[in-house]
C-alpha positions in Angstrom: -26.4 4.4 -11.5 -23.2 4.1 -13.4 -20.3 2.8 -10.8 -17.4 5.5 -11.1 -15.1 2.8 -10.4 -15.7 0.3 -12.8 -15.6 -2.9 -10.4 -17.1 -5.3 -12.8 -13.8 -4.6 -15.2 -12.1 -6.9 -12.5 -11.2 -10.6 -13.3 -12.2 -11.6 -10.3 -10.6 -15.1 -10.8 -7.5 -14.2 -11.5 -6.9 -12.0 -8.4 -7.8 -14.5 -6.7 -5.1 -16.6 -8.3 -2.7 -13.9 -8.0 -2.8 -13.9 -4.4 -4.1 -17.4 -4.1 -7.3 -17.5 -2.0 -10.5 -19.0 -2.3 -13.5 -16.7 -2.8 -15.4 -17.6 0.3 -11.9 -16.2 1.8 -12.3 -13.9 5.1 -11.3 -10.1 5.1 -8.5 -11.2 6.9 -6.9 -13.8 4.5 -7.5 -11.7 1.7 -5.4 -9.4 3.0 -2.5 -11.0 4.2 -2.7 -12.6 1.2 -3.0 -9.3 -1.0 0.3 -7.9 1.2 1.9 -11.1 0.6 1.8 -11.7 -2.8 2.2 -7.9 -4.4 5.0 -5.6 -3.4 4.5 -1.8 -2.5 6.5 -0.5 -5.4 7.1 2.8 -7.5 9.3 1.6 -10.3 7.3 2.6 -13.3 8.1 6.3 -11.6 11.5 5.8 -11.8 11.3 4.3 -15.2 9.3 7.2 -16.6 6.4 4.5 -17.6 3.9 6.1 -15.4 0.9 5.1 -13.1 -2.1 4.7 -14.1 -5.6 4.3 -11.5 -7.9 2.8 -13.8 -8.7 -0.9 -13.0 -7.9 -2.5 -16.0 -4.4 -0.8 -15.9 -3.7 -1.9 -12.7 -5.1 -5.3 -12.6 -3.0 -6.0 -16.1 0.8 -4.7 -14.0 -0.3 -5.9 -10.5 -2.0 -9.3 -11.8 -1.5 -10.0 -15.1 2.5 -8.7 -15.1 2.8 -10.2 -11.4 4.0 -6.7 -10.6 3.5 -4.4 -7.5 2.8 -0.9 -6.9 1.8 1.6 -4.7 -1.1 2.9 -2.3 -3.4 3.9 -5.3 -3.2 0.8 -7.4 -3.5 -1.6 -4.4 -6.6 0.2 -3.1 -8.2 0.5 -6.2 -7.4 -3.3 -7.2 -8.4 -4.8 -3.4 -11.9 -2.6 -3.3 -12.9 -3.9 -6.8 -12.5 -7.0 -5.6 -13.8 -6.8 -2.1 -16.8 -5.4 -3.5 -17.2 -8.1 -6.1 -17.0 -10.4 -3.5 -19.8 -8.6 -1.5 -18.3 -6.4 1.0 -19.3 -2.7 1.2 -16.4 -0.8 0.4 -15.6 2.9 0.8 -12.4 4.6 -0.5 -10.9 7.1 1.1 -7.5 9.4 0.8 -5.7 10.0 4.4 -3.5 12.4 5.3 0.0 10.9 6.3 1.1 11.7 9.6 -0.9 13.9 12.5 -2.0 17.0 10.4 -2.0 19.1 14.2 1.9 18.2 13.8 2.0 19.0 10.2 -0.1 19.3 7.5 0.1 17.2 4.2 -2.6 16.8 1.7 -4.9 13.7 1.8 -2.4 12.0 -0.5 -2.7 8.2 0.6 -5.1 5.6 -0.2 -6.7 3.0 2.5 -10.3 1.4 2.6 -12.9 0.9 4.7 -14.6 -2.3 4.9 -18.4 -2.9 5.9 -18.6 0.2 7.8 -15.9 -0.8 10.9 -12.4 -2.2 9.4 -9.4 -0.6 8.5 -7.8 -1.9 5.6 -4.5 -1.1 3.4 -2.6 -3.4 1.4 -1.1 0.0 0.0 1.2 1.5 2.7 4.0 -0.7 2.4 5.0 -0.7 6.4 1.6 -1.0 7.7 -1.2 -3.3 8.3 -0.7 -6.8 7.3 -4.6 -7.5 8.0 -7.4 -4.9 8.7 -8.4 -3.5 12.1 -11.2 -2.5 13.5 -12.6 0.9 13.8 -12.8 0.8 17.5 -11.3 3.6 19.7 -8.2 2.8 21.3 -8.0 -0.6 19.9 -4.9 -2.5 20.3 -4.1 -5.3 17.5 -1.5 -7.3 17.7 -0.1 -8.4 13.7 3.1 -10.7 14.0 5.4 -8.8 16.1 4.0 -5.4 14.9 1.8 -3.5 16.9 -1.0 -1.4 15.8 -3.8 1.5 17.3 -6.9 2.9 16.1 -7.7 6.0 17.7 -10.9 8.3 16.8 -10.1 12.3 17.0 -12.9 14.6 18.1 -13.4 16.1 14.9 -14.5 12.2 14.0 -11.6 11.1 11.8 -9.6 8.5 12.5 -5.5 7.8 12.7 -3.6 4.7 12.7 -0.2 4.2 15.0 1.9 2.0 15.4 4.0 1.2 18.4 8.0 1.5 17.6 11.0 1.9 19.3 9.1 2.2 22.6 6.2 5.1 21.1 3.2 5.3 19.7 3.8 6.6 16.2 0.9 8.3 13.9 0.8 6.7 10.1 -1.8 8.5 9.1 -5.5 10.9 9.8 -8.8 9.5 8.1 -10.8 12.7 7.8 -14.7 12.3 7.7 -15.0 13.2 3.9 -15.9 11.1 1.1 -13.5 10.7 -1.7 -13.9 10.3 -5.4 -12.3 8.5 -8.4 -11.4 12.4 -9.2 -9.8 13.1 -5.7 -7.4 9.8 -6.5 -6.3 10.6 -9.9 -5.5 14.4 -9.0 -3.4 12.5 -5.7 -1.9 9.9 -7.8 -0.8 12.7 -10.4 1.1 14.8 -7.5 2.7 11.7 -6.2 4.1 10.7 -9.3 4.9 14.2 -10.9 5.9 16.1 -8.5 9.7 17.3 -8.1 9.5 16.6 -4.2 7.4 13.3 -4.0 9.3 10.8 -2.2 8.1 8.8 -5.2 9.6 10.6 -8.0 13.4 11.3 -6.6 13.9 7.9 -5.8 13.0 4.3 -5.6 11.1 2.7 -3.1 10.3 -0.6 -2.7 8.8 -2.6 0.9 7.7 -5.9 1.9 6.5 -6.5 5.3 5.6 -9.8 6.8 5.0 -11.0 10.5 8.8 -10.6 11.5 10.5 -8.1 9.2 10.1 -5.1 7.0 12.7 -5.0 4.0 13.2 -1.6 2.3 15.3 -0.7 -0.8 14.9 3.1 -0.4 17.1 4.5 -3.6 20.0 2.1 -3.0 19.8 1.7 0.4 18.6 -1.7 1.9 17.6 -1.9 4.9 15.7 -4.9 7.0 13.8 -4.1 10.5 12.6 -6.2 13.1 9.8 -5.4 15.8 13.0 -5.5 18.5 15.4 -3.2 15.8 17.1 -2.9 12.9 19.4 -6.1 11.9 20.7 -5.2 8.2 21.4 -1.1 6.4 23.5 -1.5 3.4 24.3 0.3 0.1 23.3 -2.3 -3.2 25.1 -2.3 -6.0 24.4 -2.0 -9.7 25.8 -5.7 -10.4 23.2 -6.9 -7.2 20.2 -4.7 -7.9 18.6 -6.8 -10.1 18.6 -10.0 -7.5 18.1 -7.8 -4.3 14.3 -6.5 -6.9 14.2 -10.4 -7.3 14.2 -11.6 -3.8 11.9 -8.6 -3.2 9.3 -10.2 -5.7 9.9 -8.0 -8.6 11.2 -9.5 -11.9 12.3 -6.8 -14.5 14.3 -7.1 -17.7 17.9 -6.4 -17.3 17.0 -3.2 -19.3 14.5 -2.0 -16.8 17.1 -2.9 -14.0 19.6 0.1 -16.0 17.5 2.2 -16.5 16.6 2.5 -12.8 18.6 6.0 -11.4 21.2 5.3 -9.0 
C-alpha cells in the first residue's frame, strides 16, 4: 500500500543534522532538539510566498533553507522522520482550546507516538518533549508545567499550568486524520481573512526558562514566574530581533513584512 505521506521523500540525514542528533536518539532528544533548532513561524504568510504540506517542500524551507514554520510543517517533517527511524506514528488535527467552552475546527497539528506520547514540536508555546498519554499526568519541562487529561468521550486535552490555573491548549478527538484533512486545515490557516496567521506575524521560541514572541510588532518574553519584557520593534530592529530569533531573511523579505 502506497504511504499517503510520502515518508521515504525525507533525507533522513540531514534532519538529523539540522537539529543535530544521532539516529539511535530517544523520543525525547529528538524533540527538544526539533523545538530547539526550528522556530514556530508564519512568515511565508505574511510574505505572500505560501505554505506548502508536502514533505519535500517543507524539508527544503525547514532543513535545507534552515527556516521554521508552523504546526503543519513541523508535524509533517518530525513524523516522516520518526517513522523512518521506527516509531509508529499517527497524525492527528486538535481542536485548540476546550470545544465545551468554544468550538474551533480541528485546525492544529500534534502527533502521537507508539500508541501513548504526546508529541508537538508545532505549537510554538507548548511541549518542549512529549508526554505521556496517561490521565492526569503531571510533567514537569524546565519551569513549564504540563497535564494530560482524558475526557469521557475518549479524546484527550493538553494544559498547562499558568499564572496559578490550569489552562486547556488543546482537545485530541478520537478520529483519524488524513493528508486531505491537513491540507484543507493548512489552506484555512493561511487564507483566511481571520486566521491569526494571515493578519499578522507570529513568530515563538520556547526553551526551559522563557518563551519569546514577536506577535505583529510586539515582543514580548515570559517566564514560568511572569512576564519580564513587552515592547513595540522597530522597522530599523526587525531584522536582528528575526535574527536572534533564528530566522535569517534578506533585507527584502525583512520590508516586505506588514507592520
Amino acid at each position: 500500500m502506497t504511504d499517503p505521506w510520502g515518508v521515504d521523500r525525507l533525507d533522513l540525514d540531514a534532519y538529523l543534522a539540522r537539529i543535530g542528533v544521532a539516529p539511535d536518539a530517544t523520543l525525547a532528544a529528538i524533540h527538544r532538539a526539533h523545538v530547539a533548532a526550528i522556530p514556530f513561524e508564519n512568515l511565508d504568510v505574511q510574505l505572500g510566498v505560501g505554505v506548502s504540506v508536502d514533505l519535500p517542500a517543507v524539508q527544503a524551507k525547514l532543513v535545507a533553507a534552515r527556516r521554521g514554520g508552523y504546526c503543519y510543517e513541523h508535524g509533517i517533517l518530525l513524523a516522516a522522520a520518526l517513522e523512518r527511524l521506527a516509531f509508529s506514528v499517527e497524525r492527528r488535527l486538535v481542536r485548540i482550546g476546550d470545544p465545551e467552552v468554544l468550538a474551533r475546527p480541528r485546525s492544529h497539528l500534534v502527533l502521537v507516538v507508539d500508541g501513548h506520547w504526546l508529541a508537538d514540536t508545532g505549537f510554538g508555546s507548548g511541549l518542549l518533549e512529549p508526554v505521556p498519554l496517561v490521565d492526569g499526568h503531571v510533567s514537569q519541562q524546565g519551569g513549564w508545567t504540563f497535564r494530560t487529561v482524558r475526557l469521557d468521550d475518549g479524546a484527550w486535552q493538553l494544559h498547562e499550568h499558568r499564572d496559578g490555573a490550569w489552562q486547556t491548549h488543546y482537545t485530541m478527538p478520537v478520529e483519524t486524520t488524513y493528508l486531505a484533512d491537513v491540507e484543507v486545515a493548512n489552506f484555512a490557516t493561511s487564507h483566511r481573512p481571520t486566521s491569526r496567521f494571515v493578519v499578522q506575524v507570529v513568530v515563538l521560541r520556547k526553551d526551559d526558562e522563557r518563551l519569546r514572541c514577536l506577535i505583529g510588532r510586539r515582543y514580548t518574553v515570559d517566564t514560568p514566574a511572569g512576564q519580564v519584557e513587552d515592547r513595540t520593534i522597530g522597522d530599523d530592529e526587525l531584522g536582528d530581533v528575526l535574527g536572534d530569533l533564528g530566522l535569517s531573511l534578506s533585507a527584502d523579505q525583512v520590508a516586505g513584512l506588514p507592520v
